[in-house]
C-alpha positions in Angstrom: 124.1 -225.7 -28.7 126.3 -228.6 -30.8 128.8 -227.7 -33.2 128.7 -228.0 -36.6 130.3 -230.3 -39.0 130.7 -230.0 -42.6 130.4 -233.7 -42.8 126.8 -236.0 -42.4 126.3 -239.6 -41.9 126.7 -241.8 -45.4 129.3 -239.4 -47.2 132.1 -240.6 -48.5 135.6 -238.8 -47.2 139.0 -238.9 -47.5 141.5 -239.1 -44.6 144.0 -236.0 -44.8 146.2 -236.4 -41.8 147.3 -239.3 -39.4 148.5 -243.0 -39.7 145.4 -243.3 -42.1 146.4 -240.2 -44.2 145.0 -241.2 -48.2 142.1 -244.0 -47.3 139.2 -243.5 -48.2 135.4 -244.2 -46.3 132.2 -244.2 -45.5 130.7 -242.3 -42.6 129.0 -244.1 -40.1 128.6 -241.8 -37.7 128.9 -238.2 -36.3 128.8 -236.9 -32.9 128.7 -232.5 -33.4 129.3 -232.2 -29.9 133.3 -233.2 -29.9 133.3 -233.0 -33.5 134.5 -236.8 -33.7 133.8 -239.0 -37.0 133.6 -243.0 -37.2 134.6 -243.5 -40.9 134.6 -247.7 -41.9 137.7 -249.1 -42.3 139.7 -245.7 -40.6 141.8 -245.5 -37.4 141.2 -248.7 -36.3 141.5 -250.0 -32.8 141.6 -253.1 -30.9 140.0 -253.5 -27.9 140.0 -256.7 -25.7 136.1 -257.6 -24.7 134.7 -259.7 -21.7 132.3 -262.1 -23.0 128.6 -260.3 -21.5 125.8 -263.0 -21.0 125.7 -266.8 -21.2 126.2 -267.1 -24.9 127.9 -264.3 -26.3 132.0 -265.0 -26.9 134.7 -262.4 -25.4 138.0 -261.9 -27.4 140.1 -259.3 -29.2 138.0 -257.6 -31.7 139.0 -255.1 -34.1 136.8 -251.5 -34.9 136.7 -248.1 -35.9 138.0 -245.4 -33.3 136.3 -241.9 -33.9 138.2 -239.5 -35.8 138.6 -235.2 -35.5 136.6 -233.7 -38.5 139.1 -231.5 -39.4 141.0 -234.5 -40.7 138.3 -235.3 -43.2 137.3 -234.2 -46.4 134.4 -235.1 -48.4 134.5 -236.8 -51.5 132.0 -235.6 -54.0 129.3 -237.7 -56.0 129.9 -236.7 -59.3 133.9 -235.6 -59.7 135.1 -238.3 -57.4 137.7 -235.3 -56.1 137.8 -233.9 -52.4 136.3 -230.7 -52.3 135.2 -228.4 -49.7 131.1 -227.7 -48.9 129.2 -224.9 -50.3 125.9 -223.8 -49.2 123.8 -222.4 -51.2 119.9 -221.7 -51.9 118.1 -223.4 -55.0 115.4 -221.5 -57.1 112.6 -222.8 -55.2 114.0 -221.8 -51.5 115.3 -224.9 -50.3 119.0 -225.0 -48.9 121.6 -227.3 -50.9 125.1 -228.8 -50.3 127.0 -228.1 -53.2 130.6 -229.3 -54.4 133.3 -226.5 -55.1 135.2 -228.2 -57.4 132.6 -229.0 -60.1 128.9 -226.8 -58.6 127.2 -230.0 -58.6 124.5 -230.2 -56.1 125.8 -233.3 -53.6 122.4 -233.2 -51.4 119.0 -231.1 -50.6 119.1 -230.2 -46.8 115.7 -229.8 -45.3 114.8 -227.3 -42.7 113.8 -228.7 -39.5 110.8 -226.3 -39.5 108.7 -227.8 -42.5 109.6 -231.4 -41.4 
């Protein structure tokens, strides 16, 4: 079973620890099972490429390394502050992800079972 993270693809978060500590990014991706995070513009890394095929160009190119979750915090919609993640059930039954700081609801999470 993968682990969870308290962050999804497309949220904005905030960098709280390492050489990035105070930026600011969108997620691109998640991977639950190591609990690493590829945030745009974070941690970035140069790696040296060999050019693959007849066409394509090799060369030093510059991009995102994944970063621990627990370095991240998310960034909410409508306060603009980091805040942690509630969880919490609307009226109707369906599960929400909700901001701490100002109760706002930041998305509708829909269970896998009625998809």
């Amino acid at each position: 079973m993968a682990n969870k993270v308290h962050i999804k693809s497309e949220d904005t978060v905030l960098v709280l620890s390492g050489k990035d500590r105070g930026k600011k990014g969108k997620v691109l991706s998640v991977n639950p099972s190591t609990n690493q995070v590829i945030v745009e513009g974070v941690n970035m890394a140069t790696k040296h490429k060999k050019p693959r095929g007849r066409y394509q160009q090799g060369g030093i190119v510059h991009q995102e390394a994944p970063v621990h979750s627990s370095n991240l915090m998310l960034i909410c919609n409508k306060c603009g502050k980091p805040t942690k993640v509630a969880k919490t059930i609307l009226d109707n039954g369906e599960k929400a992800r909700t901001c701490k700081k100002c109760n706002e609801i930041i998305e509708v999470v829909l269970n896998k079972k009625e998809v």
